[in-house]
VODREN-131803 format. One record per residue: residue in one letter; residue number from 1; chain; x, y, z of N, C-alpha, C in turn. Coordinates in Angstrom, 3 decimals. Atoms other than C-alpha are relative to their C-alpha. Layout:
N
+--------+-----+--------+----------+----------+----------+----------+----------+----------+----------+----------+----------+
: residu : num : chaine :      n_X :      n_Y :      n_Z :     ca_X :     ca_Y :     ca_Z :      c_X :      c_Y :      c_Z :
+--------+-----+--------+----------+----------+----------+----------+----------+----------+----------+----------+----------+
:      A : NUM :      A :        X :        Y :        Z :        X :        Y :        Z :        X :        Y :        Z :
...
+--------+-----+--------+----------+----------+----------+----------+----------+----------+----------+----------+----------+
END
This chain:
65
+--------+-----+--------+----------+----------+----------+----------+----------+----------+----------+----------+----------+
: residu : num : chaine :      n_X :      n_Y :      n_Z :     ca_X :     ca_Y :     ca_Z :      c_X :      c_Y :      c_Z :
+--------+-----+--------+----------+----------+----------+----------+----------+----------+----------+----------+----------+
:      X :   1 :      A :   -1.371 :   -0.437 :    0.081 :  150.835 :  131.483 :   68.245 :    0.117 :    1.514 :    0.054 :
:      X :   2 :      A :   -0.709 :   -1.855 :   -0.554 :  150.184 :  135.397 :   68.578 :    0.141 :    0.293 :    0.632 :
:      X :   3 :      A :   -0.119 :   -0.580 :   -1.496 :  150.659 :  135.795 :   72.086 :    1.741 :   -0.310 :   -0.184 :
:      X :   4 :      A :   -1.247 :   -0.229 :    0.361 :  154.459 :  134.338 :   71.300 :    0.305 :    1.284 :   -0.954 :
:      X :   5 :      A :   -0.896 :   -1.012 :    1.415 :  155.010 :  136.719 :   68.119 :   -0.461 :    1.085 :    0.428 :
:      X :   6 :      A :    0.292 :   -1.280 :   -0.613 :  153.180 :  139.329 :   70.131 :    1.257 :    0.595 :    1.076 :
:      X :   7 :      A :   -1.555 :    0.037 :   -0.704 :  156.361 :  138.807 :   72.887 :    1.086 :    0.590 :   -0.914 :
:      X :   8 :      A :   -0.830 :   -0.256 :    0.610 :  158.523 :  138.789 :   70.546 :    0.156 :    1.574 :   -0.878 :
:      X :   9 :      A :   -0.205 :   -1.151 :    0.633 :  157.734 :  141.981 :   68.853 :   -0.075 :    1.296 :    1.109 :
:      X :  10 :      A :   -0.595 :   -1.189 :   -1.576 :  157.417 :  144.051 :   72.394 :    1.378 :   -0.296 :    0.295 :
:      X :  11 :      A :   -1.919 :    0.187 :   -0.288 :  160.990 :  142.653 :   72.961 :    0.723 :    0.926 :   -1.105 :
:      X :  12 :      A :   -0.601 :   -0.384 :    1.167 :  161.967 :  143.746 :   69.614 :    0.190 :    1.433 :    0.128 :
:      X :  13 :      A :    0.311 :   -1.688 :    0.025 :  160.270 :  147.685 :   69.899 :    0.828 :    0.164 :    1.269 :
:      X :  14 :      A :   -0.999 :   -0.549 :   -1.280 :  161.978 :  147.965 :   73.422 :    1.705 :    0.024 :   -0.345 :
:      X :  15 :      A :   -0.854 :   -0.240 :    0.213 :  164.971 :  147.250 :   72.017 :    0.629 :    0.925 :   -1.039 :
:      X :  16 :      A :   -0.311 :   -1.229 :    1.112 :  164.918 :  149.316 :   69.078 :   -0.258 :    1.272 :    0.384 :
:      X :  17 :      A :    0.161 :   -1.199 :   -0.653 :  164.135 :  151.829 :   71.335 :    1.011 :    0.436 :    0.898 :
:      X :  18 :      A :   -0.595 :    0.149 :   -1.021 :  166.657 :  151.406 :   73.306 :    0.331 :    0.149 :    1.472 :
:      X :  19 :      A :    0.192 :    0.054 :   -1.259 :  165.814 :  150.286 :   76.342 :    0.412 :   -1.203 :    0.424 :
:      X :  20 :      A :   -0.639 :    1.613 :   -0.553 :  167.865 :  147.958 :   78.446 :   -0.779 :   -0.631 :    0.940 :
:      X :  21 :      A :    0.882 :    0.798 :   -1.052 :  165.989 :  145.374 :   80.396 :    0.619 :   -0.549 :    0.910 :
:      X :  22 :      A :   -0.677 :    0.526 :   -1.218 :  167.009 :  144.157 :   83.478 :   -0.344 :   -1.424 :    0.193 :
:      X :  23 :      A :   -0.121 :    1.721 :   -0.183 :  167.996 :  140.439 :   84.547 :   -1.607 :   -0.301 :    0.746 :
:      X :  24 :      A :    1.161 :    0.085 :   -0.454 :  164.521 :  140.473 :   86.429 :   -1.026 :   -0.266 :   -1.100 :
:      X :  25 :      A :    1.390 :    0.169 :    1.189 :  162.368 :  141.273 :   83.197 :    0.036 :   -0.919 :   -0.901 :
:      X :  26 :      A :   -0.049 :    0.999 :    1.254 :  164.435 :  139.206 :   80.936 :   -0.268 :   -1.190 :    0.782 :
:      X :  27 :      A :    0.430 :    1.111 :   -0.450 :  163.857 :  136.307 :   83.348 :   -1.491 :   -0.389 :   -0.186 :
:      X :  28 :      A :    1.308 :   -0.268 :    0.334 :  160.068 :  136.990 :   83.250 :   -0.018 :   -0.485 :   -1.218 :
:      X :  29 :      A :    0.138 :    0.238 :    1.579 :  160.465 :  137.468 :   79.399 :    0.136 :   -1.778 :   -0.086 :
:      X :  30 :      A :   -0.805 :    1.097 :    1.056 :  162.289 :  134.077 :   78.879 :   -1.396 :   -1.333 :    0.717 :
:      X :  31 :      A :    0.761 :    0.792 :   -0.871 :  159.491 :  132.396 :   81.700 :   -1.470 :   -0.368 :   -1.149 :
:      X :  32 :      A :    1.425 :    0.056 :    0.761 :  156.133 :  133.357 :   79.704 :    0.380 :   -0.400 :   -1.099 :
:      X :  33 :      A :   -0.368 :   -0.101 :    0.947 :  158.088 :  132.830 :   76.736 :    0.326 :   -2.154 :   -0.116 :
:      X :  34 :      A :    0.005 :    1.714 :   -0.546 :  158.844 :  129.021 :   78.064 :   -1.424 :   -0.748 :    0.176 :
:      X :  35 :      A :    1.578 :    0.129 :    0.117 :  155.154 :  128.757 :   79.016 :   -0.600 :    0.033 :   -1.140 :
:      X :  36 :      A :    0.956 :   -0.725 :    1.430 :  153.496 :  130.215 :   75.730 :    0.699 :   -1.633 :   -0.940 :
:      X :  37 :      A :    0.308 :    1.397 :    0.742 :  155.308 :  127.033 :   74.226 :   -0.336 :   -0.704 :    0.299 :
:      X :  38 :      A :    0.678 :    1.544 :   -0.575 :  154.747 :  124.416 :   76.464 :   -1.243 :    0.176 :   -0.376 :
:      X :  39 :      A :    1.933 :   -0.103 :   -0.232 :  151.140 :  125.562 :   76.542 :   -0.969 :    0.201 :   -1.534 :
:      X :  40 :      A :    0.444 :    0.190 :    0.844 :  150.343 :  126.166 :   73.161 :    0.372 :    0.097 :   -1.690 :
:      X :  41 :      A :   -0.607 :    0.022 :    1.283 :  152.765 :  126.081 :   70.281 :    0.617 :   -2.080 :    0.175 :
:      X :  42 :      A :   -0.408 :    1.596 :   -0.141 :  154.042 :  122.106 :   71.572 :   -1.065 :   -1.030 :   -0.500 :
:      X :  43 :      A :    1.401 :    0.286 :    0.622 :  150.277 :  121.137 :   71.510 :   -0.195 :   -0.454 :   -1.632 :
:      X :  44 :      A :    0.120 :   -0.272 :    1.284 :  149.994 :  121.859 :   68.132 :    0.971 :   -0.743 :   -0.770 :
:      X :  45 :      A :   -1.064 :    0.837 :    0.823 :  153.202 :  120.488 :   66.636 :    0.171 :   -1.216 :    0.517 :
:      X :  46 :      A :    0.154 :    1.346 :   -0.293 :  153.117 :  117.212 :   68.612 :   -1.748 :   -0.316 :   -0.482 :
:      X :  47 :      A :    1.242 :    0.571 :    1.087 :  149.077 :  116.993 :   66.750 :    0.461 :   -0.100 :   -1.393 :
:      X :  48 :      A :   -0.428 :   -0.818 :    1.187 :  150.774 :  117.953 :   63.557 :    0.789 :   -1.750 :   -0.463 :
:      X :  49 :      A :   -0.769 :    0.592 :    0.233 :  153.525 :  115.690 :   63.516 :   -0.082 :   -1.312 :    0.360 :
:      X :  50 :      A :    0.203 :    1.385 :   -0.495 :  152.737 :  112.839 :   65.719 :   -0.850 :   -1.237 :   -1.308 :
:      X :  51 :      A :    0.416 :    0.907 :    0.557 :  150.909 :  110.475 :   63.278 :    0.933 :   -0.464 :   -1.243 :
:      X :  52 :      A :   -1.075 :    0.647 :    1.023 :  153.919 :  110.485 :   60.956 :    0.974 :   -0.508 :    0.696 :
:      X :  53 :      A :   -0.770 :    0.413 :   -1.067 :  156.249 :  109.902 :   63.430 :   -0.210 :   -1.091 :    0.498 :
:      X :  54 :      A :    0.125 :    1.446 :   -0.884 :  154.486 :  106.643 :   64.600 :    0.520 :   -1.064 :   -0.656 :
:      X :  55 :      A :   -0.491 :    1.526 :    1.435 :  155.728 :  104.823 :   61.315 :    1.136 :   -0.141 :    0.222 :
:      X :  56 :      A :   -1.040 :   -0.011 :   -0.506 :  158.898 :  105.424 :   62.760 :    0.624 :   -1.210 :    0.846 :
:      X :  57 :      A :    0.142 :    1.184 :   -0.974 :  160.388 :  102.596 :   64.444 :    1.679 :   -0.379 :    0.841 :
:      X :  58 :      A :   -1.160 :   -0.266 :   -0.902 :  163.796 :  103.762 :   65.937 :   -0.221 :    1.524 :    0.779 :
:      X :  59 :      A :    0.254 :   -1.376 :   -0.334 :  164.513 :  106.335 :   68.337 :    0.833 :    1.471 :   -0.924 :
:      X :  60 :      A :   -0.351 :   -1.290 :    0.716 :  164.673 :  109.926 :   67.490 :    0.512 :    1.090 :    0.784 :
:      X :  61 :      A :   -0.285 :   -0.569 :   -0.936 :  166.622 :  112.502 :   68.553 :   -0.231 :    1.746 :   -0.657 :
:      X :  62 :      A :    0.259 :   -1.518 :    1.080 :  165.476 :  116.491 :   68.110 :    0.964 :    0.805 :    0.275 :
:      X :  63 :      A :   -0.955 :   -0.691 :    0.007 :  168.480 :  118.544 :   67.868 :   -0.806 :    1.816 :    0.195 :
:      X :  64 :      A :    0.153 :   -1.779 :    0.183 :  168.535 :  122.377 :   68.725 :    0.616 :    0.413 :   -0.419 :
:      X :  65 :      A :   -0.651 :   -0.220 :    0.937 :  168.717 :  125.110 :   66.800 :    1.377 :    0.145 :    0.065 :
+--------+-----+--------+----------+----------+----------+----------+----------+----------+----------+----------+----------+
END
């Protein structure tokens, strides 16, 4: 998960710096930022969670935040 919270805190310093990013970078940003979960924060919380979840026996629905 530090390559996300690593993102997230270069986003953060650029902005507290104030520097505006352009629709190009934030697309980028929001891309690797889409990736970095699929790839290894989803992983992790579907190992995590999945074996409680199987006792389950209706569907479920995951709300965003």
């Amino acid at each position: 998960m530090s390559r996300l919270s690593d993102l997230y805190k270069v986003m953060e310093t650029l902005r507290n710096e104030g520097l505006s990013l352009n629709e190009d970078l934030e697309r980028q940003v929001s891309e690797l930022e889409e990736d970095i979960i699929k790839k290894e924060i989803l992983p992790v919380v579907t190992e995590t969670i999945e074996p409680a979840l199987k006792q389950v026996q209706r569907d479920l629905v995951v709300w965003p935040a």
